[in-house]
C-alpha positions in Angstrom: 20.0 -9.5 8.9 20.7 -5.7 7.8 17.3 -4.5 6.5 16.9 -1.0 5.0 13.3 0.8 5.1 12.4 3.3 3.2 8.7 5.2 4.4 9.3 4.0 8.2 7.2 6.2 9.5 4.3 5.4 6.9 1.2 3.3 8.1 2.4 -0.1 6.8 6.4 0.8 7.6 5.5 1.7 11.3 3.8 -2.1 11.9 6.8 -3.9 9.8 9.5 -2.1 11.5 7.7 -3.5 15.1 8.1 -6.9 13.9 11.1 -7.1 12.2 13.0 -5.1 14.6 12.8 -8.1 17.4 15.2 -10.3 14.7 16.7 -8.1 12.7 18.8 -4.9 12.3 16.9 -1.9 11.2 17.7 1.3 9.6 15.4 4.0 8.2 15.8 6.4 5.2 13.9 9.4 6.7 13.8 13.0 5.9 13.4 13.1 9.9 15.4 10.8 12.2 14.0 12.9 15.0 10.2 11.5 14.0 11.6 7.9 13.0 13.1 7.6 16.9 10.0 8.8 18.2 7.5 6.5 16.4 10.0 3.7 16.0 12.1 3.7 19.2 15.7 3.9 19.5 16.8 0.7 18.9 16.9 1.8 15.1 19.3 3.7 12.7 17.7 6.5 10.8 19.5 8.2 8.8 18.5 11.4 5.9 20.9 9.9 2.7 21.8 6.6 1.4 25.6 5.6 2.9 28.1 5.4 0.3 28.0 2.4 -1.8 31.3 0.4 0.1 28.9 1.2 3.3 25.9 -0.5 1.4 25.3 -3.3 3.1 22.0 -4.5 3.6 20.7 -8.0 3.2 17.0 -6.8 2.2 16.1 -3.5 1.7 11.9 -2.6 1.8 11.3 0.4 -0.4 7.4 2.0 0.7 8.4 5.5 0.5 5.8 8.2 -1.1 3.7 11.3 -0.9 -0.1 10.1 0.3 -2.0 10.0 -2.8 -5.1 10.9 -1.8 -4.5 13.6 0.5 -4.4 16.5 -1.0 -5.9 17.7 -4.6 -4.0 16.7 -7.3 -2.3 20.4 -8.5 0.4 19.8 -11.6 2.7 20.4 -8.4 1.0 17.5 -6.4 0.7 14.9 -9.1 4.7 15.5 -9.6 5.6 15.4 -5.8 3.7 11.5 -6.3 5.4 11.3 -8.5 9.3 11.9 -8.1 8.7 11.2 -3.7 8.2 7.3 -5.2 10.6 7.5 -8.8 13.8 9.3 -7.2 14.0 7.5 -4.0 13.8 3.9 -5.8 15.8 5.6 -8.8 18.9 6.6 -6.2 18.1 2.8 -4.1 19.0 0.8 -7.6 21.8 3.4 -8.5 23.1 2.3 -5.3 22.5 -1.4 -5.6 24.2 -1.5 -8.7 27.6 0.7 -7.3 28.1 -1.7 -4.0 29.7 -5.1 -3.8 27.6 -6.3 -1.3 24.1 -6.9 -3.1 21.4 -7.9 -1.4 19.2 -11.1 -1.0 16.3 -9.1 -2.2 14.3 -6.1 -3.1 10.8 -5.9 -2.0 9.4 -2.3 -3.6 6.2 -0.4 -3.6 3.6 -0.3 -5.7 -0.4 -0.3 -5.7 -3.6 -1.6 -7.2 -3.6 2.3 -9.2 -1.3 0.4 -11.4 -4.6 -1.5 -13.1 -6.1 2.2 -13.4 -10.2 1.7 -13.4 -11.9 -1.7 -13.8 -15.1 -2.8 -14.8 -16.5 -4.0 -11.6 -17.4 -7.9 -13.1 -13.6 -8.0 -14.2 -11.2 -10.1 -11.7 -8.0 -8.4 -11.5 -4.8 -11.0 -11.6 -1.1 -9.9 -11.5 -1.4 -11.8 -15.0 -4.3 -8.7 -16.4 -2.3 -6.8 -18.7 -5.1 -5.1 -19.6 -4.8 -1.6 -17.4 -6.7 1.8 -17.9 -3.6 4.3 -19.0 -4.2 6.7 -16.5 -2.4 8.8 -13.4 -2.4 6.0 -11.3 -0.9 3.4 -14.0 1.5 5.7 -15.3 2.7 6.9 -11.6 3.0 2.9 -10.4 4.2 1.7 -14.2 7.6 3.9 -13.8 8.1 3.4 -10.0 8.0 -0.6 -11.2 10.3 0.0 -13.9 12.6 1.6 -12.2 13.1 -1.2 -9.6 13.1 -3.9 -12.4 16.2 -2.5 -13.5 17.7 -4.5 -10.3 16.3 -7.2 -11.3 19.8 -9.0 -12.2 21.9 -7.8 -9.1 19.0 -9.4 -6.8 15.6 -11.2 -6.0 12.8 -8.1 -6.7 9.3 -8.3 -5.5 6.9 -5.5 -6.3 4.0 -5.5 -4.3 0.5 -4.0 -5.1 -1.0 -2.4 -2.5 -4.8 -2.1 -1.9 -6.9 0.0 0.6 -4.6 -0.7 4.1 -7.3 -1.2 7.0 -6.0 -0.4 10.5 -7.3 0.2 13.7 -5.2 4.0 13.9 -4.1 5.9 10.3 -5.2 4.2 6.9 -8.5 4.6 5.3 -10.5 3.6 8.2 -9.8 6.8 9.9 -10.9 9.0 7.4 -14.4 7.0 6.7 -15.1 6.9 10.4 -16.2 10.6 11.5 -18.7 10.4 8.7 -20.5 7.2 9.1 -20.3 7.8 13.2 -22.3 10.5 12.2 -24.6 8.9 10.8 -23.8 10.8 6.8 -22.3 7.6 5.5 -23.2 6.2 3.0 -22.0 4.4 -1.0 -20.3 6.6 -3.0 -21.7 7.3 -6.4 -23.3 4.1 -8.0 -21.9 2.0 -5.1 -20.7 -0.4 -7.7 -17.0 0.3 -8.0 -15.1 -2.3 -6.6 -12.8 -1.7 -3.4 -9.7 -4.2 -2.9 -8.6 -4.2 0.4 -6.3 -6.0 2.9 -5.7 -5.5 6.5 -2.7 -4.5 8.2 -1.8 -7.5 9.6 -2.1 -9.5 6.5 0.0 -6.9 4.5 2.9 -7.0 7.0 2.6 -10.7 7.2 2.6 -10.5 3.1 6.0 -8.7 3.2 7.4 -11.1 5.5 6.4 -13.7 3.2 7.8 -12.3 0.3 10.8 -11.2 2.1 12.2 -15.2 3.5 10.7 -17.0 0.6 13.6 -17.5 -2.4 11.3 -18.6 -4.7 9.0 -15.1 -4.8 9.9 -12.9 -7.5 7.9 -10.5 -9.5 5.1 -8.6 -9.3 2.3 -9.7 -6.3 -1.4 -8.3 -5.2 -1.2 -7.5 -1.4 -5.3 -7.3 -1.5 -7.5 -9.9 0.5 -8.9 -12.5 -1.8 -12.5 -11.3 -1.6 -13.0 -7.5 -2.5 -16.3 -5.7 -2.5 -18.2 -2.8 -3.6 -18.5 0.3 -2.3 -22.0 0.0 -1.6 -21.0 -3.8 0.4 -18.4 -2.1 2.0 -20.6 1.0 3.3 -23.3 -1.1 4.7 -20.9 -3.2 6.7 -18.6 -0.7 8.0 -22.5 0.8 8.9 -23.4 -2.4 10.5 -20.0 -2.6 12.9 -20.6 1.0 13.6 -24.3 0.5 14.6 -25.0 3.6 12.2 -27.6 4.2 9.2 -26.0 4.3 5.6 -28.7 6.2 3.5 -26.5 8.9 2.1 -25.2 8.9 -1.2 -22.3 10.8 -1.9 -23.2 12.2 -5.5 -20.1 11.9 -8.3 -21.1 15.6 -9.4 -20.1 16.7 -5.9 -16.9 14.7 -5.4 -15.8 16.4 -8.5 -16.3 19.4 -7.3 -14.7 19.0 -4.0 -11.9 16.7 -5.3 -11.1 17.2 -9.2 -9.7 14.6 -10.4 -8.3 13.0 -7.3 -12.2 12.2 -7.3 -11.5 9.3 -9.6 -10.0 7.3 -6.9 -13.5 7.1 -4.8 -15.7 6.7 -7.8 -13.6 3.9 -9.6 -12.4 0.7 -8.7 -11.0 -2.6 -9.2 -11.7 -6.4 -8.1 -8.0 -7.3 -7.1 -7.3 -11.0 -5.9 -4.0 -11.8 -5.0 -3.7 -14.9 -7.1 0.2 -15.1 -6.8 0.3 -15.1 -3.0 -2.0 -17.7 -2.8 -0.6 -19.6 -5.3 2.5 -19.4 -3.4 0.5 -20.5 -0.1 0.1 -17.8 1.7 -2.8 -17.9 4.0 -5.0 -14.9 5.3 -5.8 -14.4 8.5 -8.8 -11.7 7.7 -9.5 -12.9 4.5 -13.4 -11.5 4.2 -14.1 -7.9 4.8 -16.6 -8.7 8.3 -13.4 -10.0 9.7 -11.0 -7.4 9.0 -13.7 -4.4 10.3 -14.3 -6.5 13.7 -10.5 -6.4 14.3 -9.7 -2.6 13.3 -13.1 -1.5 15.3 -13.5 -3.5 17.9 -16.8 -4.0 17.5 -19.3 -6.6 16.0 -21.5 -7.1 13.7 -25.3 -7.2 14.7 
């Protein structure tokens, strides 16, 4: 099959793209082909614009194009490039859709566990919770899923909510590490914000899923089925690195540091990906001890 990528070159893009491209025909939407051949290979297309819509013809197209939310401050003129880097590309994707003849089998889009906004940490998040926090995150994933929805009757569309992406290179696990190997990690806050997480494998195996099963539609939680707090989390990420976690990272600071952009380490949610399992989709890390002895290579005491 033709499959179109956006966000390639992106964490979760890179690992798809490795597996799909043994079976199936790739090509990348890139602002650089030139960094899509060298991460990819060259046994992909990459291409900078959409082809004309009687050149549309891909038979699943994987949207997971958009600026990193959480690396830089969020400016007015960061919180709009989140913004329009996820809205225009899937915006100009269904545009196309809807102009070409050839449609395809299906749509699997981005989205992310922002959409809930903040949680109360007892509260078990469902695709099925309709009850979100109206906030940055949940407005930024509410009109990215909109958009694609508007697809929804030229082909099969699966919006996928992504939670914290654990890897052993890029992801959050990089950006945790030089902290608690120096022995400064620690919870953050009150430790009791929930973090809903999912290891790289699972998530590409999740897309795979979604992408040969004709009976998935809608949206879907790509977070392992047992999330934890913060302060859970710390200690075992601690315990694989053989490194203390008494610091506390004070919400005071954060704000400081951060602004806003803050909000993301001191609130959470308890995702469980109730429609993937319903649909039978078995985890291979499925608790959190699992997932950090795979991505670190080390285990637990």
């Amino acid at each position: 099959m033709k499959v179109l990528v956006t966000g390639g070159t992106g964490l979760i893009g890179r690992a798809l793209i490795k597996q799909l491209k043994t079976t199936h025909q790739i090509y990348v939407l890139t602002r650089s082909p030139e960094k899509a051949f060298k991460l990819l290979g060259h046994d992909i297309e990459a291409f900078k614009t959409l082809p004309h819509a009687k050149h549309f013809t891909y038979d699943v197209i994987i949207n997971l194009a958009g600026e990193p939310i959480a690396d830089k401050r969020w400016s007015s003129q960061q919180k709009n490039k989140i913004c329009q880097s996820r809205w225009q590309i899937t915006q100009d994707l269904v545009d196309r859709v809807k102009e070409c003849e050839y449609k395809p089998k299906v749509i699997i889009s981005g989205s992310a566990i922002g959409f809930y906004g903040r949680q109360a940490p007892t509260t078990e998040i469902t695709e099925n919770n309709f009850q979100v926090h109206d906030e940055f995150t949940h407005q930024v994933c509410l009109k990215w899923e909109n958009i694609v929805k508007e697809c929804e009757e030229q082909a099969r569309v699966c919006r996928i909510r992504t939670g914290i992406v654990l890897a052993k290179k890029g992801g959050a696990l990089s950006k945790m590490k030089p902290a608690f190997l120096c022995g400064l990690g620690g919870p953050i806050a009150s430790g009791e914000q929930m973090m809903s997480w999912i290891h790289i494998d699972d998530a590409v195996a999740a897309i795979q899923y979604l992408m040969y099963n004709k009976a998935c539609s809608g949206a879907y939680n790509l977070t392992a089925p047992q999330p934890v707090s913060n302060k859970e989390f710390s200690k075992q990420l601690g315990q694989v690195l053989n490194r203390p976690t008494f610091f506390t990272m004070p919400e005071s600071l954060l704000k400081i540091l951060l602004g806003e952009m803050s909000e993301l380490l001191t609130t959470g949610q308890a995702v469980i990906p109730q429609r993937l399992e319903e649909h039978g989709f078995t985890f291979h890390f499925p608790n959190l001890k699992m997932a950090l002895k795979s991505c670190i290579g080390k285990h637990l005491e």
